[in-house]
NUTI-134305 format. One record per residue: residue in three letters; y, z, x of N, C-alpha, C, CB in turn. Coordinates in pm, whole numbers, plus 50000, padded with zeros to 5 digits. Glycine has a CB too. Layout:
% residues N
ALAYZXYZXYZXYZX;...
END
This chain:
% residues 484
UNK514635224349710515605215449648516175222249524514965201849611;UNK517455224749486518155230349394517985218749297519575234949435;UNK517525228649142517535221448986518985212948944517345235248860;UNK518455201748985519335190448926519505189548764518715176848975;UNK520575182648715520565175348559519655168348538521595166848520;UNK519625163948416518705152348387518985140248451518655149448253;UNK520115137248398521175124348446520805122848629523295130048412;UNK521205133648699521335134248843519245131848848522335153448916;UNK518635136448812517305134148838516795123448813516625141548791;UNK517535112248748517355099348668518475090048785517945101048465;UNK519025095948849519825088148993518955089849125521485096249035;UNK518395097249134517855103649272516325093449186517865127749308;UNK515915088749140514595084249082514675070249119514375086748921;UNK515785067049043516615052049048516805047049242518675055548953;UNK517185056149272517695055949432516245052649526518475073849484;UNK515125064149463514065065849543512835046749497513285085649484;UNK513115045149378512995029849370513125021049384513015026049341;UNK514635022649442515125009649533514685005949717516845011949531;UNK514335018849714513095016749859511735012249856512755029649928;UNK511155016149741510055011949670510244994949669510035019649516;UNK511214989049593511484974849549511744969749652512494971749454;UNK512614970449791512724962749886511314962349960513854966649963;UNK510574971150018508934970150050508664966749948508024981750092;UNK508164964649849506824960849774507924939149792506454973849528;UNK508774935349779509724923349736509324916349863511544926449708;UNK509494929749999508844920550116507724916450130508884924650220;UNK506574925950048504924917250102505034907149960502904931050107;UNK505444908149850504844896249786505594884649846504944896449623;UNK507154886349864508094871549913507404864550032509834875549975;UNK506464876250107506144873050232504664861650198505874888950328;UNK504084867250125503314857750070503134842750024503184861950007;UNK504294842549959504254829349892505104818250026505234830749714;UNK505504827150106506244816150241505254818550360508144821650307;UNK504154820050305502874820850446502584804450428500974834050411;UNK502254795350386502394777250423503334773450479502484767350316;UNK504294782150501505914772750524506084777750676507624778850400;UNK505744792750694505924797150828504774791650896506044812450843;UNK503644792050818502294782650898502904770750986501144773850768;UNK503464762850911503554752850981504774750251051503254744050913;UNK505854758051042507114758751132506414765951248508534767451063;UNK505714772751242505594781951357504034780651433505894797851297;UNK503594769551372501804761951410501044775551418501534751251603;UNK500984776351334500014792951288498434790151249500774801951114;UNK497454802851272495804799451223496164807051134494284802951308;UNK495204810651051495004818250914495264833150992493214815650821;UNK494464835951117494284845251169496134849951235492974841751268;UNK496684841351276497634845151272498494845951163497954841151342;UNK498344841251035499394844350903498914861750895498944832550717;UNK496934860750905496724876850849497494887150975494674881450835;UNK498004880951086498554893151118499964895851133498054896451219;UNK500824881651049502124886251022502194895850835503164869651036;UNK501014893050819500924909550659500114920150759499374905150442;UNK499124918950799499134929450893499144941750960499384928750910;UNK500564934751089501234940751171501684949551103502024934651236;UNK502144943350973503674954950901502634960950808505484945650786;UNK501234960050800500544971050695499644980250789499474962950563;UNK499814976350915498724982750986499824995351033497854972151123;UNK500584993051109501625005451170502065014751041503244998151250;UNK502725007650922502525017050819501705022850808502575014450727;UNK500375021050782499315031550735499215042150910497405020650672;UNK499415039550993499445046951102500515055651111499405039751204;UNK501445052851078502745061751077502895068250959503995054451098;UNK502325066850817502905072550754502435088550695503085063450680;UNK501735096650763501205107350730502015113150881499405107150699;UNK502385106550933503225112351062505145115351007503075096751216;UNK505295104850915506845104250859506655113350707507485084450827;UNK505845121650676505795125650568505955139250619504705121450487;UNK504935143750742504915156950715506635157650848502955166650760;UNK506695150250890508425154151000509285150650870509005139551188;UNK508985148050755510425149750644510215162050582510625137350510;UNK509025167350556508775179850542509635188450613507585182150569;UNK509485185450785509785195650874511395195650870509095192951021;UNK511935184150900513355178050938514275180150880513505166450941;UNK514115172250730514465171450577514385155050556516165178750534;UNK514335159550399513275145250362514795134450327511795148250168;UNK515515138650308516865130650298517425123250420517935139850259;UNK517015130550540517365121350673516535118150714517985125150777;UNK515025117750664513835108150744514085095950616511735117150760;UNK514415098350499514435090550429515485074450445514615099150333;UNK516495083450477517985071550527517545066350691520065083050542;UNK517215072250782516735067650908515715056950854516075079851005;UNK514555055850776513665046350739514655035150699512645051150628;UNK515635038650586516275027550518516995021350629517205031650395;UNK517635020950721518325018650827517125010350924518985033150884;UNK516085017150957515755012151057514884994250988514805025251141;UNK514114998350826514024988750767514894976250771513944992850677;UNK515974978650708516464970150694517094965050850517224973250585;UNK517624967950954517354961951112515944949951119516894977851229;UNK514614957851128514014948951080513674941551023513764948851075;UNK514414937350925514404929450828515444916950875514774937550698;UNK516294923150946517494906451026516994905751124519374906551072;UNK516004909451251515444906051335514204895251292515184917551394;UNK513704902251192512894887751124512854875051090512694887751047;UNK514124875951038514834865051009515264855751114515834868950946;UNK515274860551231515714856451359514964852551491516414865251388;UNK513814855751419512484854351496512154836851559511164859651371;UNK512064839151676511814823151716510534817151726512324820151844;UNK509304825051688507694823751703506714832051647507334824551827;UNK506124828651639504884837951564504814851451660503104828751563;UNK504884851351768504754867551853505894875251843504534867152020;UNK507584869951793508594879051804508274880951623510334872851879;UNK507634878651552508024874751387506964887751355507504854651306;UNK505804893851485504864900351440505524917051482503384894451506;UNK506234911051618506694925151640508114931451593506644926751779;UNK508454924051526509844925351424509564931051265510554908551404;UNK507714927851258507444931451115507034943751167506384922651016;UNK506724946251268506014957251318507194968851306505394954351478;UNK508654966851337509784970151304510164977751206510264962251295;UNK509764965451182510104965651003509134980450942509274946450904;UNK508104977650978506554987450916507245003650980504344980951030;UNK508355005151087507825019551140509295024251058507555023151352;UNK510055014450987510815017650898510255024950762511405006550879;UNK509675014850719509135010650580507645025850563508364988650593;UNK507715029650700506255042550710506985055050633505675049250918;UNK508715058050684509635065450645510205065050516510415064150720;UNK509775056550400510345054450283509515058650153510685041050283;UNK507985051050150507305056050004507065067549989506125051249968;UNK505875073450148506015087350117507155099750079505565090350203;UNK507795096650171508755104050157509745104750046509245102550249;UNK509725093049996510505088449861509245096849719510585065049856;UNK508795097549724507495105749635507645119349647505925102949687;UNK507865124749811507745136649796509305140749751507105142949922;UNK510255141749725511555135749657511345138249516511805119449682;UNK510295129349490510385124849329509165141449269509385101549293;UNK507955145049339507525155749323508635168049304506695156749424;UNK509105166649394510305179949427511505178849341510985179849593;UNK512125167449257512355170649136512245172149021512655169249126;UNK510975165449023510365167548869509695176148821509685159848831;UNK509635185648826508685198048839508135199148753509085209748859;UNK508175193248652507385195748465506325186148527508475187948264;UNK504845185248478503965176048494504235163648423502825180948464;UNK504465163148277504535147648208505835143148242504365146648036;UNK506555151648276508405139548348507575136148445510445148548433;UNK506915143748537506905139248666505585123648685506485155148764;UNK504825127148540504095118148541504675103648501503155122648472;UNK505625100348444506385093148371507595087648453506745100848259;UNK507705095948559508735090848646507895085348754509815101848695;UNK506825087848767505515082248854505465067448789503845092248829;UNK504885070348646505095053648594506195047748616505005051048452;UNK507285048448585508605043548625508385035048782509725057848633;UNK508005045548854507805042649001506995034649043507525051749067;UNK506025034548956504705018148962505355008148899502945018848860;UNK506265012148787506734995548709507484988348832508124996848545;UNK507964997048949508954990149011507744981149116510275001549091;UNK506894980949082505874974749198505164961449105504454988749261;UNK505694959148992505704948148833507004941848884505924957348632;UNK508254950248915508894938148914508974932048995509794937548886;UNK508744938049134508704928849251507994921249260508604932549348;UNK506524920249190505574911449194506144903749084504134916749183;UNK507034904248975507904893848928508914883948961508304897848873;UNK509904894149026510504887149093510254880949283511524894149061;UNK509394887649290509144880949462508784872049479508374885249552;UNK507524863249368507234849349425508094845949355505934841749419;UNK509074850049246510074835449236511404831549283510344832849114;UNK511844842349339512724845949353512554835549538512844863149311;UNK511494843349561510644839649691510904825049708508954842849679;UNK510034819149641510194807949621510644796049598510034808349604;UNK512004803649524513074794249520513744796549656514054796149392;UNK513804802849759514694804449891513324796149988515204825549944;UNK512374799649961511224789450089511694774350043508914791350058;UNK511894766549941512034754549914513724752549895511094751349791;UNK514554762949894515894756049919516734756150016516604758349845;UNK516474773250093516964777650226516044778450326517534789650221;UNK514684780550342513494782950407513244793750432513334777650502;UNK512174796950495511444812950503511774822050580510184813650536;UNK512474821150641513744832450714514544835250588514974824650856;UNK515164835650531516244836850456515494845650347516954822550411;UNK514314847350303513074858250248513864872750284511244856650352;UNK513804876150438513864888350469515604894850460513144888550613;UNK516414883850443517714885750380518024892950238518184873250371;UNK517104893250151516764897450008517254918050091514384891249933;UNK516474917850178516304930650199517924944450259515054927950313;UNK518324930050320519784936150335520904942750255520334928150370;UNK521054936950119522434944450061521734955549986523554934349949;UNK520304955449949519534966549899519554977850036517864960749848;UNK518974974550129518774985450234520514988750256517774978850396;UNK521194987450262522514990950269523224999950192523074981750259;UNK522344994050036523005002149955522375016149898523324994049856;UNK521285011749926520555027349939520695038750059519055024849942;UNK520965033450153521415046250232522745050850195521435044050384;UNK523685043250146525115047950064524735057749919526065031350004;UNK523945055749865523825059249790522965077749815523355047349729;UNK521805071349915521415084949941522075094950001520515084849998;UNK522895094050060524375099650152524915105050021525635085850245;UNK525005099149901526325104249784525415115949722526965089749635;UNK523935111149661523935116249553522285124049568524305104649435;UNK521275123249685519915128749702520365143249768518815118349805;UNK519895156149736519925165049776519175167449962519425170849659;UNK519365173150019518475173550110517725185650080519015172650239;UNK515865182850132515035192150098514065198350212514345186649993;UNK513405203450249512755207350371511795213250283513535216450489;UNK510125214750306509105227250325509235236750361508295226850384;UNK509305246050321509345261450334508445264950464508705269350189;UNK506685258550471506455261550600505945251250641505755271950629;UNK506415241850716505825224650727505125224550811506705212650758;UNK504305211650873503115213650947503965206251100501485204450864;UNK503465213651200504255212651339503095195251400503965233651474;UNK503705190451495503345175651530501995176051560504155169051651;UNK501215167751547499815166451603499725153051701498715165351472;UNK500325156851813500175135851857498725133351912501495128452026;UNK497895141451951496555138551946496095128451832495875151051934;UNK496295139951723495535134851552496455117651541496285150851357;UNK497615117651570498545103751555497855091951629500145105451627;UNK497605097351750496725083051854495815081851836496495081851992;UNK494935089151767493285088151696493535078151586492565104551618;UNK494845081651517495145072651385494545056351427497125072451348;UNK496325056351494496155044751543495335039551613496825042651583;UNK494775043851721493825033851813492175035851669493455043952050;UNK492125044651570491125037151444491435026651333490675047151357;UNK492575024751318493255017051250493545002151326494425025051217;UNK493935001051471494134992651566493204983751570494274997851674;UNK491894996351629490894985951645489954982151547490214988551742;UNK490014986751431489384984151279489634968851300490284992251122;UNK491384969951265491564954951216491264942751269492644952751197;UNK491754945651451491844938051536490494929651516492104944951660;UNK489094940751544488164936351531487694925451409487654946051542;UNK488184927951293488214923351194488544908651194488894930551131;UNK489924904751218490974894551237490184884951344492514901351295;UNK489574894351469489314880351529488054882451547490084875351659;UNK487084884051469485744884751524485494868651456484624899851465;UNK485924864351323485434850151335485824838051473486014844351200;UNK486764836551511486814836251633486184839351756487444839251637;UNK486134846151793485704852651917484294857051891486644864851960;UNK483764856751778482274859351742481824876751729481334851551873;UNK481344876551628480984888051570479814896851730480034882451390;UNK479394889151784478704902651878479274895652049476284904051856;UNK480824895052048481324892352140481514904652183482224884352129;UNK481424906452358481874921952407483524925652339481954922352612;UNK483994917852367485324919852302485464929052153485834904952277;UNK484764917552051484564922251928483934937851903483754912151873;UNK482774940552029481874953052018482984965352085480194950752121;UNK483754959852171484134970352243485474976552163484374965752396;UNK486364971952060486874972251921486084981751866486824959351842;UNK485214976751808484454982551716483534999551762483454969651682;UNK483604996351901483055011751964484325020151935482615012352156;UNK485185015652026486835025251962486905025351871488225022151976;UNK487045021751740487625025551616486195038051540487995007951513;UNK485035040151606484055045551562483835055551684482975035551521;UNK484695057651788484655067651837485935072551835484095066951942;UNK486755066551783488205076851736487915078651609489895070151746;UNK487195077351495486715081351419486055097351430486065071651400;UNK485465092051469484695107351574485785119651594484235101851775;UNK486295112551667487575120151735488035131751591489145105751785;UNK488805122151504489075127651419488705138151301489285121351406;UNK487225135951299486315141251203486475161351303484275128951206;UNK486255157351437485935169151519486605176251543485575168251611;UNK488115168851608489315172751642490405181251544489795161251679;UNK490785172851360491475178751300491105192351259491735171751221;UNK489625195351218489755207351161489835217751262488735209651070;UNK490095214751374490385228251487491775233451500490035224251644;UNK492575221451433494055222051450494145235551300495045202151423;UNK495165243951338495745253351213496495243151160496705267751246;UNK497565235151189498265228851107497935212551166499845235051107;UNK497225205551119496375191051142497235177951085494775191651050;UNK497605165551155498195158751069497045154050926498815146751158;UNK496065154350944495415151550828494655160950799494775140850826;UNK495155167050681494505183650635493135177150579495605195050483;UNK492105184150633490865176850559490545179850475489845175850598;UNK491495199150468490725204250333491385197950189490855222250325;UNK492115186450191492325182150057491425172349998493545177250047;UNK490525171950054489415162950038488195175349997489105152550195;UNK488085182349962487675187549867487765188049721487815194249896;UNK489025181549733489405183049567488745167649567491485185749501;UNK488145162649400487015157349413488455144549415485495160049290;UNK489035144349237490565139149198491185133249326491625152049140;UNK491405140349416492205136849536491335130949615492895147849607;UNK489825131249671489465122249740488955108149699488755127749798;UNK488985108449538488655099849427489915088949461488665108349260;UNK491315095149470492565087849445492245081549585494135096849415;UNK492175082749662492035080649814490745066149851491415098449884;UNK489595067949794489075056449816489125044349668487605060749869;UNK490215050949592490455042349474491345031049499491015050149365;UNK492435040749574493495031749647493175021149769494445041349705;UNK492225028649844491865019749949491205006449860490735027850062;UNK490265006549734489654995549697490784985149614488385000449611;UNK491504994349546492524985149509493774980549531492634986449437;UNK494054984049646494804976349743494454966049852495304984349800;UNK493084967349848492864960249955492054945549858491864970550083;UNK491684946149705491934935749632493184931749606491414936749535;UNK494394936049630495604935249571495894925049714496554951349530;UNK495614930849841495894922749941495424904349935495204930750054;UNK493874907449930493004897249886493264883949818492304902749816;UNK493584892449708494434880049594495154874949610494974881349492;UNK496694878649665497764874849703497554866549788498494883049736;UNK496884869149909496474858550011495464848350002496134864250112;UNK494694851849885493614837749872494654831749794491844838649784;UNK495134831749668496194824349574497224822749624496544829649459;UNK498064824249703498984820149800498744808449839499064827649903;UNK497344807949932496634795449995496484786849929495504796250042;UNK495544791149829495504779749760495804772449658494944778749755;UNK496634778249582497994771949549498904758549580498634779749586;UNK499234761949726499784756449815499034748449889500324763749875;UNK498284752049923497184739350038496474734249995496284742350148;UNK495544738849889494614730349808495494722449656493234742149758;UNK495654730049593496694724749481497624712749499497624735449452;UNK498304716549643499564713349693500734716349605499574699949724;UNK501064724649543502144732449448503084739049556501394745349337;UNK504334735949536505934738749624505524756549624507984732849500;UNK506244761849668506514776549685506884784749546507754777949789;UNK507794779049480508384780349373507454781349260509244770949362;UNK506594766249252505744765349123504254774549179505394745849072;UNK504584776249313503474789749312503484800749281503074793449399;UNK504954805049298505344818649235504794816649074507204821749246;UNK505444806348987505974805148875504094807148823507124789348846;UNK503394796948892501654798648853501314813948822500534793548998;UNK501624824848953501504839648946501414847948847502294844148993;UNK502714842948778503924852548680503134859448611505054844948569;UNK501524853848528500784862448411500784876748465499124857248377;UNK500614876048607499914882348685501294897748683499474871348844;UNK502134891348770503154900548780503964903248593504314892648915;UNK504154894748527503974899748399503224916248374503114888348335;UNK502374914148368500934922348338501124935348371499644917648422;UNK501454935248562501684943648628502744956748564502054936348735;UNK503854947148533505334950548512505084958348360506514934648509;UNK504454954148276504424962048142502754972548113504624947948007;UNK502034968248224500884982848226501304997348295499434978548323;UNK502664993048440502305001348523503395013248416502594996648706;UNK504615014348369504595025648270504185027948152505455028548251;UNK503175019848100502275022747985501145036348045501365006347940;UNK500595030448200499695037548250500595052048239499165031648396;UNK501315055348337502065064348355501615075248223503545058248365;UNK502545066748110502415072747991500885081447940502745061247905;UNK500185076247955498465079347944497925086348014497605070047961;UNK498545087948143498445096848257499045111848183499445090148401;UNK500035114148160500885121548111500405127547972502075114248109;UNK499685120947894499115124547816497665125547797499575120147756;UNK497025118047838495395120847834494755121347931494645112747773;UNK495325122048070494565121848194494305105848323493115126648123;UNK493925105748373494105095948462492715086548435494305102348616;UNK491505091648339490245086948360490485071148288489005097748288;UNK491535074548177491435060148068491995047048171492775061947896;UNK493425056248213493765034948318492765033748404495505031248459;UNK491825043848509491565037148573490085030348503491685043648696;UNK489385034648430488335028848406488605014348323487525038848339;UNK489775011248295490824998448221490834992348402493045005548117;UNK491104996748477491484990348612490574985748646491964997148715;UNK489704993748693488104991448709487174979548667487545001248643;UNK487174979048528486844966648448487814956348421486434970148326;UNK489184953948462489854945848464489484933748561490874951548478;UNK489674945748660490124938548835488194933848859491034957349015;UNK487654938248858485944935348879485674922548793484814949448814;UNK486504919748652486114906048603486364900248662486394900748511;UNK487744902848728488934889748783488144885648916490934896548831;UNK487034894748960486284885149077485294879949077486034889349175;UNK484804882748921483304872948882484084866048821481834878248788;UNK485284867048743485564853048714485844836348783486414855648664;UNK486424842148899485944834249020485214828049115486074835749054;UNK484434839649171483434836749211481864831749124483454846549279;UNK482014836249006480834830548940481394820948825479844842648880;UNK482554818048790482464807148669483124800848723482844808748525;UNK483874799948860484694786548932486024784248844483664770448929;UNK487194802548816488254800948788489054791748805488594807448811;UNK489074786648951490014774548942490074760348900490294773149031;UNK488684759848809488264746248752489224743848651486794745648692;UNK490144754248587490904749848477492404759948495489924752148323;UNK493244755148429494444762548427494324773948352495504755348382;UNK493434770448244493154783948197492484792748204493054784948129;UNK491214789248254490724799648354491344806848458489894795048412;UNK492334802748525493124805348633493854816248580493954793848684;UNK494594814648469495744820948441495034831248331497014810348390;UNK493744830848291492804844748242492714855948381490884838748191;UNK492384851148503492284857048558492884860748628491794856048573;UNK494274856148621495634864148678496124873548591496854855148706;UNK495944871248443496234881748339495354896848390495654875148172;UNK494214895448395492784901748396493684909448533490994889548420;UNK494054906048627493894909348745495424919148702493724895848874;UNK496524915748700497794923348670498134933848588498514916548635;UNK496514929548479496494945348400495604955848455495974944548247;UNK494974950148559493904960248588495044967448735491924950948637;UNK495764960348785496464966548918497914975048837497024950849055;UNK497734969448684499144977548655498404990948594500394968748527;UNK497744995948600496895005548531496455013248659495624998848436;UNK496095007448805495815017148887496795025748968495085012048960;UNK497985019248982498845024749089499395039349034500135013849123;UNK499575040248906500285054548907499105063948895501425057048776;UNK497725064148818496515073548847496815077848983495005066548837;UNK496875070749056496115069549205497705085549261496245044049319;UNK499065080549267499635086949295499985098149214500255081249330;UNK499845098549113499575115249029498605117849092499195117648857;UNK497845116149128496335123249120496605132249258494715110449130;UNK497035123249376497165125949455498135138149549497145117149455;UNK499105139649460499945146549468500185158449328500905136949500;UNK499275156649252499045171549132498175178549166498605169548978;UNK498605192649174498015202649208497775205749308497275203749169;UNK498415202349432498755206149545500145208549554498325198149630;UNK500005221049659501305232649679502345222149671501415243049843;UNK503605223849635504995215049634505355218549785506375220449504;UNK504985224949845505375225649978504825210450103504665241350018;UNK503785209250071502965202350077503145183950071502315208549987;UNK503685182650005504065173349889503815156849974506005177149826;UNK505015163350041505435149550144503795147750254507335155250280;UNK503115156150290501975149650340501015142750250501315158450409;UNK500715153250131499725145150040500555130250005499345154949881;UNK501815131349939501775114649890501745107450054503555108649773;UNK501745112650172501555106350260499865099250251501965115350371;UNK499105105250245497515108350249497505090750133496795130550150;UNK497965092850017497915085349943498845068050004498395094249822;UNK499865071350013500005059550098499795050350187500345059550121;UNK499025058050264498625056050383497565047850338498345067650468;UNK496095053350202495045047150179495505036950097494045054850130;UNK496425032750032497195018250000497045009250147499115021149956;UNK497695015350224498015002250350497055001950449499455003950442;UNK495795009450405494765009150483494284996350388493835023750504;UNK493875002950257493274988250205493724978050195492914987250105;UNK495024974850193495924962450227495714954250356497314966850233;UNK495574965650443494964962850584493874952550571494344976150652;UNK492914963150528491304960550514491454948150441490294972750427;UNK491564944950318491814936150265491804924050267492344937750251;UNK493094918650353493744909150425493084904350526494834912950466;UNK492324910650631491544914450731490124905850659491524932950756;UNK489564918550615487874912150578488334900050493486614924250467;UNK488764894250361488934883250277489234873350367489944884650171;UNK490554875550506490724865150554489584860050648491874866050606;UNK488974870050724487994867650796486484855950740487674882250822;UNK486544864050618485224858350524485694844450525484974865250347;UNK487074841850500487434825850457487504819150574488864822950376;UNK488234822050677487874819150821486774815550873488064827450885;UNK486014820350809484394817450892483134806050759483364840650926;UNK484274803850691483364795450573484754779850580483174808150352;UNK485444780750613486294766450649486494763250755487484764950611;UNK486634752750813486864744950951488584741050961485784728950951;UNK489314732751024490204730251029490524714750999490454735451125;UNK489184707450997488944696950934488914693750821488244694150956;UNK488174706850726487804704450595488684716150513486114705050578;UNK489534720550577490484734150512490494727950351492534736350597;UNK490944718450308491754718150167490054715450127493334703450123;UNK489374707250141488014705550069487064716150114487364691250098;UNK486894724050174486374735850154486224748050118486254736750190;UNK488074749650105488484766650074487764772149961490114769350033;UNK487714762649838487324770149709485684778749720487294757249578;UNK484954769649803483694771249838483704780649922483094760849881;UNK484294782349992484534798150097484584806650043485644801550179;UNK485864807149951486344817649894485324826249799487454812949827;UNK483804820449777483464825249667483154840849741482234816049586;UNK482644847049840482194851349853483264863149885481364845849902;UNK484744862249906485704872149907486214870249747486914869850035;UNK486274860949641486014866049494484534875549530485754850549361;UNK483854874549525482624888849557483304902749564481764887649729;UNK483674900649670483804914449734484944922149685483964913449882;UNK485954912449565486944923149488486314927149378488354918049443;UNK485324919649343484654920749204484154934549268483384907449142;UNK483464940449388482464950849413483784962049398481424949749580;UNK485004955049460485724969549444486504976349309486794969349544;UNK486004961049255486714969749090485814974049082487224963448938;UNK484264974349057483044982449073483204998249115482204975449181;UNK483594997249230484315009349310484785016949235485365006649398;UNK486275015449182487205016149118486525022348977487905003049123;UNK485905016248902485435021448775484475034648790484655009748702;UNK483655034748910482755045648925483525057348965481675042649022;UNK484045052249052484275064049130485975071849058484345057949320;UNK486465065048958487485068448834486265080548736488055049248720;UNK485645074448719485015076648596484915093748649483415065948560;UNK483645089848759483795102548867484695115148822484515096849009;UNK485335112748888486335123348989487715125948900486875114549165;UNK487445124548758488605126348625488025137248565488805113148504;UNK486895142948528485995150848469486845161648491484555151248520;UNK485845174748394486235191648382485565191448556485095204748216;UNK484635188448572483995196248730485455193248826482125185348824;UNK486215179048798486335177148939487525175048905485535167249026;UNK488715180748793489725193848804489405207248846490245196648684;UNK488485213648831488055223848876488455223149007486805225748853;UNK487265216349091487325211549276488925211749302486585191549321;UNK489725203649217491285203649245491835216149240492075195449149;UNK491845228849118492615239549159492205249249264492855246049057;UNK490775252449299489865257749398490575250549511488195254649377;UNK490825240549556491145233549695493135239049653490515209649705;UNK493355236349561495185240349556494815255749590496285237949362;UNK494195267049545494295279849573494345282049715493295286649515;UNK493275276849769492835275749931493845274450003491975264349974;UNK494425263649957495765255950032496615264650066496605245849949;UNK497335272549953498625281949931497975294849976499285282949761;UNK496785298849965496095312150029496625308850222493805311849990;UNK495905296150249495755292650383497685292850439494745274950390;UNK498695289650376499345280950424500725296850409499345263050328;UNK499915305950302500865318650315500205326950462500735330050149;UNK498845323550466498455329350541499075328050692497325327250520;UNK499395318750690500265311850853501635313450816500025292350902;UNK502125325450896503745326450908503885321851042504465342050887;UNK504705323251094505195313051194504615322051375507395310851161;UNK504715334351344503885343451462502555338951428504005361951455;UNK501725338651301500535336051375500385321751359499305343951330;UNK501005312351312500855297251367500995295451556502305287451283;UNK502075304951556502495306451752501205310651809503855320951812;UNK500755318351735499345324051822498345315251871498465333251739;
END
């Protein structure tokens, strides 16, 4: 990519955020109109968790597949093909007549939306080439995940209670429109010097471990935890597991390079993200619920309840940035860590929702600890690996976002599923729920250790040793002996 201006690098940033803001605008809007589609469309819990999902499960499957073909292709036309095909999915949604066309329209939507963050990152790597711009334009790039969680439930909310919950995925149209106009005027096109050739083996291992993770997940309260059904799930996703562990490192060029998981930083960012996204999922969908079903609060005054939350988000995530850029990644996340881990003993052990103000401590608690993790997680992930590279690692990193979003949504809903009836839904939820407040509290736990971890002198070290390797390995393969 040829050295842009400042100005032009501050457009191409701006541009690569407005793909950012339409995905992140769709899962929170999508949230706060999960009661409304419930009952237009006679939905179980199990089916709301798989209209978030559908569109987080194919993402995390596709998107280490759309990172390294923008590498190969150029990242400017995998980038506008995503925005295009997004936003399509996004008026098919809207148009959806049932819960089965509404899942495979998000599903749509997701093989769009697989083509946009990564690739929009590796973009933002490839012009920023100084470390603290690039760290700072990283923060920039998390604040935009503050405002959507600002504006999505209210914005959200006011269209579920005045137009209804179709009219949500309309938000996404004059944005997706105007970003492919824009990327057409003013994004350079960029390619990898030597990019990694297709793996569709390593791709169907993805998916059929990702597939049957969730599946299993979603309906084992149902169908019962040692149903053949449930077991025979759970054998696939642990023998394509397998698959993968055996299979990638034989490949010269692998969709999932394993050797970046050496670097300690980078495999640190990787199960950091998975834990705090998949509380990020959690929350949204327990407070969504109950809000609305237990509370009985409109769409609107559910957003408006949120706001501490997305507040929080919106003014940590370029503070973090900033701190990143200057003192390292260890301070937000161990701030994340102990944020997000109160916000689930505050729940689960002092019975947050007994008061408004308890409630709204622990939406504060929770928005500063998620506005403090998101940019660690993607610096980390993408510093100090080759710039050639770029678009797979922030793939690697994305991907463990929408895995834990996956996971998330999945186990929390499951846990609540199997502790309420359909009789006692509004008088039982709080009592369910204690035990998925648990299990975010363990992952801010997560989160603080394994930060604390993998920020150190040892495990920068592990990071330039695994970057040397990389660029040794990756000069080492010219294109005759990749053919070989």
């Amino acid at each position: 990519m040829p050295e842009l201006t400042h100005r032009r690098q501050l457009l191409v940033l701006a541009i690569c955020c407005m793909s950012l803001l339409i995905v992140s605008l769709d899962n929170t809007v999508l949230n706060v109109a999960l009661p409304s589609m419930r009952e237009e469309l006679d939905a179980s819990v199990a089916g709301m968790q798989w209209t978030l999902d559908a569109y987080t499960l194919v993402l995390a499957s596709l998107l280490m597949l759309a990172g390294s073909t923008a590498d190969r292709i150029g990242r400017r036309r995998v980038f506008q093909a995503g925005l295009a095909l997004f936003t399509l999915g996004s008026l098919l949604c809207s148009l959806a007549p049932n819960l089965e066309s509404l899942v495979a329209f998000r599903m749509v939507q997701a093989a769009g939306g697989s083509m946009l963050n990564p690739v929009a990152m590796s973009i933002i790597t490839n012009t920023f080439t100084d470390p603290r711009e690039r760290a700072r334009a990283i923060g920039a790039w998390g604040g935009v995940v503050g405002i959507s969680m600002a504006a999505g439930p209210l914005v959200g909310g006011l269209l579920v209670d005045s137009v209804g919950w179709r009219s949500i995925f309309w938000l996404n149209l004059p944005v997706g429109l105007a970003a492919i106009l824009l990327t057409w005027l003013y994004i350079p096109e960029s390619r990898a010097p030597k990019p990694r050739r297709p793996d569709p083996v390593g791709q169907l291992l993805v998916i059929a471990l990702l597939g049957s993770l969730t599946y299993a997940i979603i309906e084992a309260p149902s169908a019962g935890w040692t149903s053949p059904l449930i077991l025979g799930f759970s054998a696939l996703a642990v023998l394509s597991l397998a698959g993968l562990l055996l299979y990638e490192p034989r490949r010269a060029e692998p969709l999932i390079d394993l050797r970046f998981f050496r670097s300690a930083p980078f495999s640190g960012a990787t199960v950091i993200a998975v834990c705090a996204f998949a509380s990020l999922g959690g929350f949204l969908f327990l407070n969504t619920l109950y809000l609305q079903d237990v509370r009985g609060l409109s769409a609107l005054d559910a957003g408006l309840y949120m706001l501490p939350m997305a507040a929080m988000t919106l003014v940590c995530a370029p503070l973090a940035g900033r701190l990143v850029g200057s003192r390292g990644p260890r301070l937000p996340l161990v701030i994340a860590g102990i944020a997000m881990g109160a916000t689930g003993v505050l729940f689960a052990a002092f019975e947050a929702e007994s008061s408004d103000a308890m409630l709204f401590a622990g939406y504060v608690l929770f928005g500063l600890g998620f506005g403090m993790v998101n940019t660690p997680i993607t610096n980390t992930a993408v510093s100090g690996m080759p710039r050639a590279q770029a678009g797979v690692a922030a793939a690697v990193a994305s991907t463990s976002r929408q895995i834990g979003q996956t996971l998330g949504v999945a186990v929390i809903g499951a846990v609540l599923a199997a502790g309420v009836s359909s009789a006692s839904y509004a008088e039982g939820f709080v009592a369910a729920s204690r035990p998925a407040w648990w299990v975010i509290a363990g992952c801010g736990l997560c989160i603080l250790v394994v930060g604390a971890l993998t920020s150190g002198v040892w495990a920068r070290e592990t990071a330039r040793r695994t970057a040397d390797r990389l660029e040794v390995r990756d000069l080492d393969h010219t294109p005759s002996t990749a053919a070989a």
